[in-house]
N, C-alpha and C positions, 0 to 999 in steps of 0.2 A: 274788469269793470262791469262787466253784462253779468257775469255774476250774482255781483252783488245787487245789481240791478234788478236784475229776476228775483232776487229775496223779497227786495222793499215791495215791489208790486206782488206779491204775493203776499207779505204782512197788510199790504194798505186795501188787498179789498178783501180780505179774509176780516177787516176790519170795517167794511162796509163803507168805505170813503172814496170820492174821487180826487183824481190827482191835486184837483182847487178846493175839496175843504179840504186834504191835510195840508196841502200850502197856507191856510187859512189858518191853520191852528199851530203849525208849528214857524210861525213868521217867515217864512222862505216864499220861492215865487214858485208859480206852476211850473214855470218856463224850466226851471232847476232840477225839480222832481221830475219832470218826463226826460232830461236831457239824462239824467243819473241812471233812471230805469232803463234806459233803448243802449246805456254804458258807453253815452257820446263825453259824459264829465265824471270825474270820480268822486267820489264822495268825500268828503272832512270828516274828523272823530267827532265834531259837535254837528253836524249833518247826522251822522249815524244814531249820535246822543238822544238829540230830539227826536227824531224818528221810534226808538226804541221806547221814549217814556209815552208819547202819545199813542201808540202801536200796541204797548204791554207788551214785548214782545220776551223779557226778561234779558234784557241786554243783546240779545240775539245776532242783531247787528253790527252791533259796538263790536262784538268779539271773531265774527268771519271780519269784519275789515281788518281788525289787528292781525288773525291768522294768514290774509293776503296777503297786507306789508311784509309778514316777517319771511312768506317763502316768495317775494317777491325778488330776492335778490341771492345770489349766489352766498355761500359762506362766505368766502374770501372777501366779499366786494359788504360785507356788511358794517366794517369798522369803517371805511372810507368814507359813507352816508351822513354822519352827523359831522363830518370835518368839512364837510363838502358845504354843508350847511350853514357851517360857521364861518366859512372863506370869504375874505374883502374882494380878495384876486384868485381869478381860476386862468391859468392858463394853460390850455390843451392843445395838444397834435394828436392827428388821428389820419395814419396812412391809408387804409383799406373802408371805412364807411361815415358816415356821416356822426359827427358827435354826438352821445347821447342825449347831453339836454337839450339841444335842437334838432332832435329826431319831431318828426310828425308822428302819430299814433298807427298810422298806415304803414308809415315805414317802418317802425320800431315792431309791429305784430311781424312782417317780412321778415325781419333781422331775428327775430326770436322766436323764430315757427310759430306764432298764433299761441304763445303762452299767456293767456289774458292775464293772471297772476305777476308777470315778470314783465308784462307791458304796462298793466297798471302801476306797478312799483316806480316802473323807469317817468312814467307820466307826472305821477306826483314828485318824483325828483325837479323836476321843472318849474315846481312851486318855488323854487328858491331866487329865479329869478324874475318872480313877481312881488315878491315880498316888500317890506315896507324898506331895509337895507338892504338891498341885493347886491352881489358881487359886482366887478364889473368884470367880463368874460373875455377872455381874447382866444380864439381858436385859428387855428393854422393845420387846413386840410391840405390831404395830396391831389393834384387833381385828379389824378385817377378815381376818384370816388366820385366825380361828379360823371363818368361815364360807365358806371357797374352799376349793371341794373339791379336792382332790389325790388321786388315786387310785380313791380308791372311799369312800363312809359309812364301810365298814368300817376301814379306813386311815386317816381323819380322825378316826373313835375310837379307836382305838388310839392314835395320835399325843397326842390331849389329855390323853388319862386319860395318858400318859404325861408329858407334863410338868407335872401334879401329882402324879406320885412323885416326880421328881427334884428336886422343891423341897425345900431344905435350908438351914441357916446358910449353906452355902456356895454355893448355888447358890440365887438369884429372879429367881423371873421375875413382869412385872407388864406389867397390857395397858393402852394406850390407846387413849379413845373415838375412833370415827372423827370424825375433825373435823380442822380444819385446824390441823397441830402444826409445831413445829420437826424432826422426819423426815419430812416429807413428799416431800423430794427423794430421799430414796433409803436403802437400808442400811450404815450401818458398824460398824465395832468397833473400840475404845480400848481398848488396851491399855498396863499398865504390867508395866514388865522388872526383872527380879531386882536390876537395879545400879539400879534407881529413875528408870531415864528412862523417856517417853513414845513410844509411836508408835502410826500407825492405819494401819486398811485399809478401803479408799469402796470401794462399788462402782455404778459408772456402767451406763448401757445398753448400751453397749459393750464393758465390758472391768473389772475391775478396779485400784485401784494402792495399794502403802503408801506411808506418808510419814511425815516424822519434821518436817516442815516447822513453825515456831513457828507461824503463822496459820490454817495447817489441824485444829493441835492446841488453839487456844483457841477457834475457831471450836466443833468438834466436842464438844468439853467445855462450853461453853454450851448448845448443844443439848441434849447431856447433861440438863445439871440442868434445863432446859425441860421435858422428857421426863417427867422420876420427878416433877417439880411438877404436871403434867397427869394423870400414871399413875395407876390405882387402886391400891391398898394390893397387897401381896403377896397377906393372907385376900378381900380382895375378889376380887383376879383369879381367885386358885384357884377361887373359888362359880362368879364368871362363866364359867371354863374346864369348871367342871364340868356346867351348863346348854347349854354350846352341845356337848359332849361328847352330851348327851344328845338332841339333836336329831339326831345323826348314826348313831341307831341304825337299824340295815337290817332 
């Protein structure tokens, strides 16, 4: 994101504008354009759009955002992106870190050595549950992840206290005890698609893969409900989230 951010600010004064007349001109707010340039928010392709036709810049922008996206993600994990997108239901386990789409950006640059490329990707992934249909999300972490430090104390508070905001109807999350469970081999995510089929994404030590396979999908749906049968309650988790929150003051 600071990337792209360093571009705009060098398109917009190489263009002799302050950050309030190109907010001016291209109907966006100040507040946007400065949060985009310092790569506190990431940019949209009609963000980038406008920016490019007011700028002259010859698309300039438009086309490092598209270059970001696309090495924003691993090969394997790039077919998974648009299924992801189009999910009613995401239901994830994740033994060892914190979910992707409710990673904080602090914690997610931690988890991915400071790939601004691969942290922006993951960040816009997150759009999905802003959107005007968004999935409704159910995640089932091990607790262990709530005491592995990633970052810093600081970063690992943040993170918590953050994912009991994000609990809502639409979005739970709930932890299980460390102990031996049906996730113990690894992270996935069950997803179902607008037309009502099935499909998942594993991810190995290696590499991750989707699959729409019948035995990997009942497999994983068993697990499933093994999981939220072992999990603490939703109000449980959040107490427990917010005690181990509190240990990671600096």
């Amino acid at each position: 994101m600071a990337i792209w951010g360093r571009e705009l600010r060098h398109y917009r004064q190489g263009a002799g504008l302050t950050q309030q007349e190109l907010a001016d001109e291209i109907t966006y707010s100040k507040s946007l354009i400065s949060q985009v340039e310092t790569g506190q928010t990431p940019a949209t392709e009609e963000f980038a759009e406008a920016c490019d036709e007011r700028l002259q810049t010859g698309g300039a922008l438009a086309r490092i955002l598209d270059y970001r996206k696309a090495n924003g993600f691993p090969v394997y994990f790039r077919d998974w992106v648009p299924l992801e997108a189009s999910a009613t239901i995401l239901r994830a386990f994740e033994p060892n870190v914190i979910y992707g789409l409710l990673q904080t950006p602090e914690y997610a640059t931690a988890i991915l050595h400071g790939d601004e490329a691969a942290v922006a990707a993951r960040m816009e992934r997150q759009a999905v549950l802003a959107g005007d249909t968004p999935p409704a999300l159910h995640v089932v972490l091990d607790e262990s992840v709530l005491y592995r430090e990633v970052g810093s104390p600081a970063v690992m508070r943040e993170q918590l206290l953050h994912l009991i905001e994000v609990v809502s109807p639409q979005i739970t999350v709930q932890i299980v005890p460390q102990e031996l469970h049906a996730g113990i081999h690894g992270a996935w995510v069950l997803a179902t698609i607008h037309d009502g089929t099935a499909v998942a994404y594993v991810e190995t030590a290696a590499r991750g893969f989707v699959s729409d396979g019948r035995e990997d999908l009942a497999r994983l749906a068993t697990a499933w409900e093994s999981l939220r049968s072992q999990a603490l309650s939703v109000k449980e988790s959040i107490e427990l989230i917010r005690k181990a929150a509190e240990r990671w003051t600096t």
